[in-house]
Every structure is written in structure tokens, then in C-alpha cells.
N, CA, C and O atoms as CSV, one atom per row, in Angstrom:
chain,resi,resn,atom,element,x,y,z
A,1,UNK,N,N,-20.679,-44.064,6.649
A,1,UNK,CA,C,-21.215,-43.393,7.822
A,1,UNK,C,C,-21.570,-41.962,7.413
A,1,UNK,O,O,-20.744,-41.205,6.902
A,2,UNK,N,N,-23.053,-41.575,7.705
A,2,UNK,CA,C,-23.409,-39.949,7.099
A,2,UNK,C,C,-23.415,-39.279,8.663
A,2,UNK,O,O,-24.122,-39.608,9.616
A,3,UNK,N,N,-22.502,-38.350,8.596
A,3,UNK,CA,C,-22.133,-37.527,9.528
A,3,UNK,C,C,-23.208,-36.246,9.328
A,3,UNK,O,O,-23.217,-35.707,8.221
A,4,UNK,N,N,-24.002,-35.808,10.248
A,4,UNK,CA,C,-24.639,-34.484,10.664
A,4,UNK,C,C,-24.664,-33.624,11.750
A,4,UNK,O,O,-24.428,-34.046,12.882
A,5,UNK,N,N,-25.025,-32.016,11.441
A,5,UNK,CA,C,-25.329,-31.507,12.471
A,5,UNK,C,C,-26.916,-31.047,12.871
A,5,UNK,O,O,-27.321,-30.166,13.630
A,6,UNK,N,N,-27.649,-32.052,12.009
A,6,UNK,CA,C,-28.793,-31.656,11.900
A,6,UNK,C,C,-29.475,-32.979,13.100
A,6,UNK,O,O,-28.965,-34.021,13.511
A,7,UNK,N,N,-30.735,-32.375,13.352
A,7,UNK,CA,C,-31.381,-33.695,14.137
A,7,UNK,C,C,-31.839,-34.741,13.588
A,7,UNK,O,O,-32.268,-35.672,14.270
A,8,UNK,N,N,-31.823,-34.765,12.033
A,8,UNK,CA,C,-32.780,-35.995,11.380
A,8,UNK,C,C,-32.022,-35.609,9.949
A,8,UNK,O,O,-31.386,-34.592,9.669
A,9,UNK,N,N,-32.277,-36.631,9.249
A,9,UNK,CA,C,-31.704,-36.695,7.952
A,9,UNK,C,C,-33.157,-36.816,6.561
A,9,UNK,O,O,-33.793,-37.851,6.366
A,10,UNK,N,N,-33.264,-36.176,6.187
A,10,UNK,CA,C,-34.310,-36.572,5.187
A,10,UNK,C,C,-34.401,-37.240,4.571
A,10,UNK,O,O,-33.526,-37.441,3.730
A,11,UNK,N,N,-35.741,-38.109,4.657
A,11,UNK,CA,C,-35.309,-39.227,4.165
A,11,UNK,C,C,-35.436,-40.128,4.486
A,11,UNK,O,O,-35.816,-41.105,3.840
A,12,UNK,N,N,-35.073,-40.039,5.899
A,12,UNK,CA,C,-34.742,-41.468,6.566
A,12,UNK,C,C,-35.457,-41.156,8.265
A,12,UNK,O,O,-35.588,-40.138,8.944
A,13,UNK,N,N,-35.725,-42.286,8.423
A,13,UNK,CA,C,-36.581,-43.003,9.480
A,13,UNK,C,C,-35.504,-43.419,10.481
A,13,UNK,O,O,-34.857,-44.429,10.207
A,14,UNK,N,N,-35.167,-42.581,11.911
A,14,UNK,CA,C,-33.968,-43.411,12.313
A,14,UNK,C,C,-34.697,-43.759,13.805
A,14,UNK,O,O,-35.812,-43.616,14.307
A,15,UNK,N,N,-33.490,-44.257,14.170
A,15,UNK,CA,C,-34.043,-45.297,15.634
A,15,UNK,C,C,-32.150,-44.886,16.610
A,15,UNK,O,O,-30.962,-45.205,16.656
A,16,UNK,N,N,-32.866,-44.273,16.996
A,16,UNK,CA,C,-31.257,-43.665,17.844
A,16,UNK,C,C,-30.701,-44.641,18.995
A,16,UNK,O,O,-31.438,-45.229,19.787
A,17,UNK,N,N,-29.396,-44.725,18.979
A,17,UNK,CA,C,-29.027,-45.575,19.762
A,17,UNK,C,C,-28.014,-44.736,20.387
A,17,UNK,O,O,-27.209,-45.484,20.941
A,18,UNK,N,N,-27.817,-43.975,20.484
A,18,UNK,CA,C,-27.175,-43.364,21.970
A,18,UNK,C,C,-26.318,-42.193,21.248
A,18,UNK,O,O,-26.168,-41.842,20.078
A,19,UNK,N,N,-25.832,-41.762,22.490
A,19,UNK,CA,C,-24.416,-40.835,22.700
A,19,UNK,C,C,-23.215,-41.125,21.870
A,19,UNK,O,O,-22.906,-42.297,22.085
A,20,UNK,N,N,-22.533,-40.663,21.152
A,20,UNK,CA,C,-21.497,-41.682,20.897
A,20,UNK,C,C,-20.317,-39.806,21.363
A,20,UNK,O,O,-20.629,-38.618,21.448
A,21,UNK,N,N,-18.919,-40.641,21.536
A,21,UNK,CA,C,-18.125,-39.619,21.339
A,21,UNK,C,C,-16.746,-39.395,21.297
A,21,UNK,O,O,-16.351,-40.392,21.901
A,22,UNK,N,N,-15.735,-38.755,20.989
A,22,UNK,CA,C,-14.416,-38.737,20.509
A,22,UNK,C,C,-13.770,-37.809,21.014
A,22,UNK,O,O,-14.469,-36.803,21.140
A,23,UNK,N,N,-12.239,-37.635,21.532
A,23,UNK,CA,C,-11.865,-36.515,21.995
A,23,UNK,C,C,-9.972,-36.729,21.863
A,23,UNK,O,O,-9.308,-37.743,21.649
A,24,UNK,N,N,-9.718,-35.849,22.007
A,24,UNK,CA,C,-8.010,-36.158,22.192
A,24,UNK,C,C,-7.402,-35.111,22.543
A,24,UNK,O,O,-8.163,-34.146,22.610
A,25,UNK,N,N,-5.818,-34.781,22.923
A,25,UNK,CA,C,-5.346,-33.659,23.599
A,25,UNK,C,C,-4.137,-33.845,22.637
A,25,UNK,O,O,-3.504,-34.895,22.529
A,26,UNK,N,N,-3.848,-32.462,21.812
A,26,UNK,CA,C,-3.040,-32.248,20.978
A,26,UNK,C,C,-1.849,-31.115,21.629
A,26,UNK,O,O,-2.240,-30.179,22.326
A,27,UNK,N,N,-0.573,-31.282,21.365
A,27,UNK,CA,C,-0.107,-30.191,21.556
A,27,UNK,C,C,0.999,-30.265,20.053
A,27,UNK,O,O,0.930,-31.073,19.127
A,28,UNK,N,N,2.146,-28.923,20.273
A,28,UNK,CA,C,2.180,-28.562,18.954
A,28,UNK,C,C,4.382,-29.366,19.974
A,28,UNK,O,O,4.462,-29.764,21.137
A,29,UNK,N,N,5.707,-29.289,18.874
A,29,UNK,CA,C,6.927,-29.367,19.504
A,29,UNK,C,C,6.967,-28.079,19.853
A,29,UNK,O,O,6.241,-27.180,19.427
A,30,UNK,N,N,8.037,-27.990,20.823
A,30,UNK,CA,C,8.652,-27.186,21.441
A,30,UNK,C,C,9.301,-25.953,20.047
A,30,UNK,O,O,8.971,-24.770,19.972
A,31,UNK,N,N,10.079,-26.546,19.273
A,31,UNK,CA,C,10.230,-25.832,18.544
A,31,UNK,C,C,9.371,-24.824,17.773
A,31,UNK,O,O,9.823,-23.705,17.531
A,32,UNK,N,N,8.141,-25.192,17.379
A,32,UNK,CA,C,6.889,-25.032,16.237
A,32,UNK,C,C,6.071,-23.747,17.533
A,32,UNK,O,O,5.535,-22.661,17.313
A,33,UNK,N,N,6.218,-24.217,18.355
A,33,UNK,CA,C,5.883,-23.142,19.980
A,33,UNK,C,C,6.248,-22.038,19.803
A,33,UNK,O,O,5.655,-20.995,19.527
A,34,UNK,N,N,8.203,-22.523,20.128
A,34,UNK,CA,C,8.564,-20.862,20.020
A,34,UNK,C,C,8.290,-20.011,18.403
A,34,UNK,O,O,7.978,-18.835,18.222
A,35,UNK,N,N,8.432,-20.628,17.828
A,35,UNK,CA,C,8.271,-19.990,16.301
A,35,UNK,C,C,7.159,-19.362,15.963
A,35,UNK,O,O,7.177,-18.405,15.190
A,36,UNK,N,N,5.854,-19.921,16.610
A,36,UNK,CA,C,4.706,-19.524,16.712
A,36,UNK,C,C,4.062,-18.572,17.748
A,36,UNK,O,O,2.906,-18.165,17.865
A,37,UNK,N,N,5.024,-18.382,18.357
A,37,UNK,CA,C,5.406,-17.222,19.462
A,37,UNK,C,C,5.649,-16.099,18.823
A,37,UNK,O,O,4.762,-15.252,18.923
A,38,UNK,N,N,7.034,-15.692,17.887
A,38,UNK,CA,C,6.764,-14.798,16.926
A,38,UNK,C,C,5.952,-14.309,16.393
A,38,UNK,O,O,5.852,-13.083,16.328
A,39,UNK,N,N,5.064,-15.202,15.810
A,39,UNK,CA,C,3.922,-14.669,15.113
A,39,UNK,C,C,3.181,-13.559,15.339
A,39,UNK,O,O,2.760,-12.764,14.499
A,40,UNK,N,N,2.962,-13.533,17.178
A,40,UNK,CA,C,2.281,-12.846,17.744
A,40,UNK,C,C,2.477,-11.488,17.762
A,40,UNK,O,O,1.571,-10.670,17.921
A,41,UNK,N,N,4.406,-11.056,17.498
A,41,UNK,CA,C,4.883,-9.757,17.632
A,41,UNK,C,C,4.486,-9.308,16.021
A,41,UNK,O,O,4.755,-8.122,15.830
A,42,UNK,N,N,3.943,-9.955,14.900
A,42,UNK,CA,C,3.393,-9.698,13.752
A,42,UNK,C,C,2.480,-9.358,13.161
A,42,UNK,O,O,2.325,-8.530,12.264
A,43,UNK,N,N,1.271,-10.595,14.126
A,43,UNK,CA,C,0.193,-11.141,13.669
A,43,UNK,C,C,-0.056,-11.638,12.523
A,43,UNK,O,O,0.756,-11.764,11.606
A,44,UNK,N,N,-1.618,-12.059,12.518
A,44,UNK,CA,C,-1.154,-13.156,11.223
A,44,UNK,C,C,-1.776,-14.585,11.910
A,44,UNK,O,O,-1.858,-14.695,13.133
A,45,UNK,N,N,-2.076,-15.344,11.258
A,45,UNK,CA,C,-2.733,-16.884,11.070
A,45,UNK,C,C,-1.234,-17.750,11.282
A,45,UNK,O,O,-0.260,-17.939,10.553
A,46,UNK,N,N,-1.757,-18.330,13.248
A,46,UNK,CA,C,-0.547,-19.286,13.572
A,46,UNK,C,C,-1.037,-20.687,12.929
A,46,UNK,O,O,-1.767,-21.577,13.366
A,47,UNK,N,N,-0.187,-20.481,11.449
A,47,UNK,CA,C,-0.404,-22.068,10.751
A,47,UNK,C,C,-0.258,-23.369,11.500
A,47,UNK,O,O,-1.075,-24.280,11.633
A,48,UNK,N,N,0.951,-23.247,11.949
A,48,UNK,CA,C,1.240,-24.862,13.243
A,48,UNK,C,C,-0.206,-24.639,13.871
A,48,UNK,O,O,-0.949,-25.596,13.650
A,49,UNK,N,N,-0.714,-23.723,14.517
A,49,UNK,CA,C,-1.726,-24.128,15.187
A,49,UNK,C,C,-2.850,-24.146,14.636
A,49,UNK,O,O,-3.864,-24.314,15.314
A,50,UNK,N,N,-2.888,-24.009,13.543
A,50,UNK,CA,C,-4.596,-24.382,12.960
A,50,UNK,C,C,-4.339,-25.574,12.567
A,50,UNK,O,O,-5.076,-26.477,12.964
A,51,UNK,N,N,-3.303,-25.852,11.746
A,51,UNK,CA,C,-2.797,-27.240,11.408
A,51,UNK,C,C,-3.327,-28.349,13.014
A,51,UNK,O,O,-4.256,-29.154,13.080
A,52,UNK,N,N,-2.622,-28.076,13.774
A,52,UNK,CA,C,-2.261,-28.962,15.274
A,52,UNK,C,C,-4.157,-29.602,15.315
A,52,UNK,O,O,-4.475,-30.761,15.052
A,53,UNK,N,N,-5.197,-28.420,15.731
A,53,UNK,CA,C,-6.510,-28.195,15.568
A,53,UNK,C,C,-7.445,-29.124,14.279
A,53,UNK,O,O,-8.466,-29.765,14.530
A,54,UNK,N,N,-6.881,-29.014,13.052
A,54,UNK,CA,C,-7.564,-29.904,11.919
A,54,UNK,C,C,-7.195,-31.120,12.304
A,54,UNK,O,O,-7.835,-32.162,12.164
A,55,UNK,N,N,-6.028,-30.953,12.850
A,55,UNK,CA,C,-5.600,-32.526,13.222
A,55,UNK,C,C,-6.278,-33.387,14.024
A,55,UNK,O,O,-6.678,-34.542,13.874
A,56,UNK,N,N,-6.342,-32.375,15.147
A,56,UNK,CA,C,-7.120,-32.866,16.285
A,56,UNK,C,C,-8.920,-33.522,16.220
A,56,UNK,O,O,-9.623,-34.451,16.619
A,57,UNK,N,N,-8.960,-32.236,15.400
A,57,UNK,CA,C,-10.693,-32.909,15.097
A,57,UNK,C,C,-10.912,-33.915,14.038
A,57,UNK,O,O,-11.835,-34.718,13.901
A,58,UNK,N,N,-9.949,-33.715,13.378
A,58,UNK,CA,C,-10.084,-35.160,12.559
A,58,UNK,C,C,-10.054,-36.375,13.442
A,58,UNK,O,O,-10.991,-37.171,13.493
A,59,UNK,N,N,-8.840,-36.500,14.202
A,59,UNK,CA,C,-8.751,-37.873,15.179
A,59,UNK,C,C,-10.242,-38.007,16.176
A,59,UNK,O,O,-10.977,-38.969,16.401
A,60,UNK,N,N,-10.275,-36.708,16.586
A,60,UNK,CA,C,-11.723,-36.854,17.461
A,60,UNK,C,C,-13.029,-37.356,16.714
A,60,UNK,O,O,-13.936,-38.052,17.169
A,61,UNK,N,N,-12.895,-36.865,15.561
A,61,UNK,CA,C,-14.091,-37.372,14.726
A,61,UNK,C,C,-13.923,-39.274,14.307
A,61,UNK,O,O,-14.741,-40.159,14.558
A,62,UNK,N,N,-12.864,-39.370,13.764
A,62,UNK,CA,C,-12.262,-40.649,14.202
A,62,UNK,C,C,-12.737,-41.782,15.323
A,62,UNK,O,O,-13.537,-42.703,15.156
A,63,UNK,N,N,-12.245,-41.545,16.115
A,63,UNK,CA,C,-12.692,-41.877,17.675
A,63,UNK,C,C,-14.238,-42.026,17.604
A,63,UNK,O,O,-14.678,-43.167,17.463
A,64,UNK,N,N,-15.139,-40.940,17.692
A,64,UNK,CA,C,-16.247,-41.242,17.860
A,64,UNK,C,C,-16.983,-42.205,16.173
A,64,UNK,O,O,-17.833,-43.094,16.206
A,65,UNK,N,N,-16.613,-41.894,15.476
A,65,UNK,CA,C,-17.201,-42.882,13.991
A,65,UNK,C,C,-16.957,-44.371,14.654
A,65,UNK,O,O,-17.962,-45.076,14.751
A,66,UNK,N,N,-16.058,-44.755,14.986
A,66,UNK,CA,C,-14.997,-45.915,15.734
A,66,UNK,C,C,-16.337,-46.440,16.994
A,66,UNK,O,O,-16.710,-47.612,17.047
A,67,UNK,N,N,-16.923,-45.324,17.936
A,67,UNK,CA,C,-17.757,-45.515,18.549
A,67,UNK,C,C,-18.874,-46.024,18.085
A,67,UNK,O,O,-19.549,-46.909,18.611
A,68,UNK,N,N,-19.132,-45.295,16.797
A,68,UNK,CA,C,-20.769,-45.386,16.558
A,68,UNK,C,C,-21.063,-46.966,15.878
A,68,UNK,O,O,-22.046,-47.688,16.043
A,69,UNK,N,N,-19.800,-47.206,15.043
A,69,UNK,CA,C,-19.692,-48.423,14.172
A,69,UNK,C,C,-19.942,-49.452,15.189
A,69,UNK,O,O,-20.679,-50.390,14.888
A,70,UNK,N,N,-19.455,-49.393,16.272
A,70,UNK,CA,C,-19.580,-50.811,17.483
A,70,UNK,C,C,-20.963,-50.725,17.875
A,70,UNK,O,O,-21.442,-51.712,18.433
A,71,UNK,N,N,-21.803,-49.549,17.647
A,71,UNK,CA,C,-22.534,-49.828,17.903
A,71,UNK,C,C,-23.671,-50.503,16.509
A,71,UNK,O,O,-24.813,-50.940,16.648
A,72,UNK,N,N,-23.135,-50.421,15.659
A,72,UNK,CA,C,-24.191,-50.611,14.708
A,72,UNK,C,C,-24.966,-49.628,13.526
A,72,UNK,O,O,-25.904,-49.837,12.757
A,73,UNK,N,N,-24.185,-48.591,13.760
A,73,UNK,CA,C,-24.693,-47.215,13.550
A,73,UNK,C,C,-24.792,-47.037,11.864
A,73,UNK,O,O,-23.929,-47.500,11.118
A,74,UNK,N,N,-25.744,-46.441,11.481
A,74,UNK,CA,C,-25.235,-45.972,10.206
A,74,UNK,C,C,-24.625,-44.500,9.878
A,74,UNK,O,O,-23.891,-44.244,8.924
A,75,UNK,N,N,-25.076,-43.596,10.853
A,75,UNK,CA,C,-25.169,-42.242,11.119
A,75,UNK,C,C,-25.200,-41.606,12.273
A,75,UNK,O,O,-25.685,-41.955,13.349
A,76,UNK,N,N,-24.695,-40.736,11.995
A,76,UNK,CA,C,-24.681,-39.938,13.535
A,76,UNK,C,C,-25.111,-38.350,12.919
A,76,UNK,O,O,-24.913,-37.688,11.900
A,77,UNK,N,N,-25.711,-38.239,14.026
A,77,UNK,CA,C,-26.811,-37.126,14.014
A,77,UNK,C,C,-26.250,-35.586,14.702
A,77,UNK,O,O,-25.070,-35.684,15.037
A,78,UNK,N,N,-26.762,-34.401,14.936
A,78,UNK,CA,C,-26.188,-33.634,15.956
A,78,UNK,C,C,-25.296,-33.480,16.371
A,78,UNK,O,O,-25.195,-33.162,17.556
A,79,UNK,N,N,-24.026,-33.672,15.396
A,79,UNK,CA,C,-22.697,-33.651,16.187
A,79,UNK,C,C,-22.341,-31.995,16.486
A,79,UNK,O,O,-22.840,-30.957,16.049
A,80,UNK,N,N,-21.426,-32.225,17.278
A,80,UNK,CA,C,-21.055,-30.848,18.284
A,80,UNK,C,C,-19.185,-31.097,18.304
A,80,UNK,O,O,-18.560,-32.124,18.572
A,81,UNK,N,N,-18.791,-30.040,18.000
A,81,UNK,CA,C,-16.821,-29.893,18.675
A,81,UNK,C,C,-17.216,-29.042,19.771
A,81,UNK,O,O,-18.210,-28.316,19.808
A,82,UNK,N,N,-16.420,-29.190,20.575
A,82,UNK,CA,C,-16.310,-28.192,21.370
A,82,UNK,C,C,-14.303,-28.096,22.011
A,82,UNK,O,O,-13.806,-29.189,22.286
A,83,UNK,N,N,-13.565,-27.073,22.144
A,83,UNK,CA,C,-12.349,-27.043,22.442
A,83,UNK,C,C,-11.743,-26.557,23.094
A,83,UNK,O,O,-11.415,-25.496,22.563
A,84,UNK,N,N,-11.173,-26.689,24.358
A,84,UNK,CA,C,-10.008,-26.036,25.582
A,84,UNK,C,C,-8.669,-26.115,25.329
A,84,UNK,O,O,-7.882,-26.884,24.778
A,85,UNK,N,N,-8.663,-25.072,25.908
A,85,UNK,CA,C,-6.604,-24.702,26.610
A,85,UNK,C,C,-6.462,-26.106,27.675
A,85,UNK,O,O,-7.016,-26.069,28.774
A,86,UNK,N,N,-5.945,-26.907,27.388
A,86,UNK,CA,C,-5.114,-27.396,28.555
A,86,UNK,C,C,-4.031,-26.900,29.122
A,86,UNK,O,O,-3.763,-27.070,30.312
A,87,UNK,N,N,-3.497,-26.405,28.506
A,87,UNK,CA,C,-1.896,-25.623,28.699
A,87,UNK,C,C,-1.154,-25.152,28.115
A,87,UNK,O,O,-0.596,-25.968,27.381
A,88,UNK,N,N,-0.790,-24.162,28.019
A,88,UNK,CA,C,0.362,-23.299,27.419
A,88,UNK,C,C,0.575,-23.957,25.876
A,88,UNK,O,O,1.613,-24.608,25.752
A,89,UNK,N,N,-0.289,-23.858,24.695
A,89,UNK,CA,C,0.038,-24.737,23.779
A,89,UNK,C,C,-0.217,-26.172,23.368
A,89,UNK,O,O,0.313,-26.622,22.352
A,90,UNK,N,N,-1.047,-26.931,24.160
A,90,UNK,CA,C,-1.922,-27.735,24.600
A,90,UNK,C,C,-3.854,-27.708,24.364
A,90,UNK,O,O,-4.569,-27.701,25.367
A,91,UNK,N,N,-4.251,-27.700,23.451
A,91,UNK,CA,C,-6.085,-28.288,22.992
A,91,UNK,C,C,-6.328,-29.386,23.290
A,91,UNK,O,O,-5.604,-30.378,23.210
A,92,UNK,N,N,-7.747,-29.254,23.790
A,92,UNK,CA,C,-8.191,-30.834,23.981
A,92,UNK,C,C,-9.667,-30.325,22.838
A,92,UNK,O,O,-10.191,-29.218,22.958
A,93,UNK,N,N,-10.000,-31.061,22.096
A,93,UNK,CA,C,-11.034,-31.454,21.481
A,93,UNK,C,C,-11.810,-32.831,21.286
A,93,UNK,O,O,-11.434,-33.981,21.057
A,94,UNK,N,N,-13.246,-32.135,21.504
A,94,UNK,CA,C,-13.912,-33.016,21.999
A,94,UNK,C,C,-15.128,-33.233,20.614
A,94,UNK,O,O,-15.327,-32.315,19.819
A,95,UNK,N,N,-15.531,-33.982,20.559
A,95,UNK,CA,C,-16.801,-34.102,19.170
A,95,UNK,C,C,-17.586,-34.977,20.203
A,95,UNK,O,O,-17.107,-35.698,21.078
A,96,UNK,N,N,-18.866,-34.755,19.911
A,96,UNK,CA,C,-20.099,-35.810,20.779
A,96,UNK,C,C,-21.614,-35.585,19.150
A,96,UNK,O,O,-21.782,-34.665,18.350
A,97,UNK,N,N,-22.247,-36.716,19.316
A,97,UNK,CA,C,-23.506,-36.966,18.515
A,97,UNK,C,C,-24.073,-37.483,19.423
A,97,UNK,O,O,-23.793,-37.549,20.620
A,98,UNK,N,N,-25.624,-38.198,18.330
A,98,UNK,CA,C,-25.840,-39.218,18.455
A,98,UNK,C,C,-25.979,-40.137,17.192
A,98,UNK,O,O,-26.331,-39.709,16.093
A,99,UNK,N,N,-25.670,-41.427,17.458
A,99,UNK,CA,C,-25.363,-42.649,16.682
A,99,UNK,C,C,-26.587,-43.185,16.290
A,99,UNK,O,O,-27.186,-43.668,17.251
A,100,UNK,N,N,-27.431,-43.315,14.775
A,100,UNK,CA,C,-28.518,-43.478,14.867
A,100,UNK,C,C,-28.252,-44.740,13.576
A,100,UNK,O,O,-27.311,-44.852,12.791
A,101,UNK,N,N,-29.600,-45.661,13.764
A,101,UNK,CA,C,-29.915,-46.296,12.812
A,101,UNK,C,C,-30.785,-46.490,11.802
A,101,UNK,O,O,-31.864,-46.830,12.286
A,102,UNK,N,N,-30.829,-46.429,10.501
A,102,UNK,CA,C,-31.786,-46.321,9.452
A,102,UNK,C,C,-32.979,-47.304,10.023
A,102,UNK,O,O,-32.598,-48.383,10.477
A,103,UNK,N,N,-34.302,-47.039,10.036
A,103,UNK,CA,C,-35.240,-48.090,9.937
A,103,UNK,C,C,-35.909,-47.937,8.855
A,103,UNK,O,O,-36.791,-48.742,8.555
């Protein structure tokens, strides 16, 4: 599966077959929270939470590949993350394309 953020792939002749897309809601333990709470009286790169984040978009990217394959896809085109606070320590990430096919 060739993953892009471009609209077309060079090269190739595609025939788009839709939307495809992936998302999930990550949060970090209670423990890894408060610890990462500290950080803040420091500053500094909260590792648990960039970690929590790679995680997340990996599974989201996941999810939608998972989408595109049912459909037949070879590629997906234009992909986009986009990411919210759900809560206190809580991301939701979202990935969307579109799922295209070589002709």
C-alpha cells in the first residue's frame, strides 16, 4: 500500500474510490500523568506523551490502510492527521485519504 500526501502519484493513472479513514482515542496511566505533570515545573519534551501520540497515529493509520484494502485499494492519496484534547490527558487522532486504484 503507497501511502501519500500528495493528490496523484507519478506515474500512475488512478481511479479513486472513496474516503477511507482511521481514528482512535489514546490516553497515557495514571501514573505516566502525574510524572508527566512534573515535567511542566521544568520543561522539556513530555516523552510519555509523544510516545502515547506515535502510537496513536500509527493505529489510526492502521485502521484506515485496513479500510482502503476492503476496498481494493492500492494507495491512498491526500492523507491528513488531524488531533484533539478529549480530556485531561486523553488525544483522539484522526487520519482520513482517499483510497485509490492503479489503472
Amino acid at each position: 500500500m503507497i501511502l501519500v500526501n500528495t493528490e496523484t502519484i507519478t506515474g500512475k493513472n488512478l481511479e479513486m474510490l472513496g474516503l477511507v479513514k482511521g481514528s482512535t482515542i489514546q490516553t497515557k496511566n495514571i501514573g505516566r500523568d502525574i510524572s508527566q505533570s512534573f515535567k511542566t515545573l521544568v520543561g522539556g519534551e513530555l516523552k510519555a506523551y509523544t510516545e502515547m501520540m506515535n502510537d496513536a497515529r500509527a493505529l489510526a493509520t492502521k485502521r484506515m490502510v485496513v479500510e482502503a484494502e476492503a476496498l481494493g485499494a492500492d494507495a491512498i492519496v491526500n492523507i491528513r492527521y488531524a488531533s484533539s484534547a478529549v480530556m485531561q490527558g486523553a488525544a483522539e487522532v484522526i487520519v482520513y485519504g482517499t483510497a485509490v486504484k492503479f489503472v
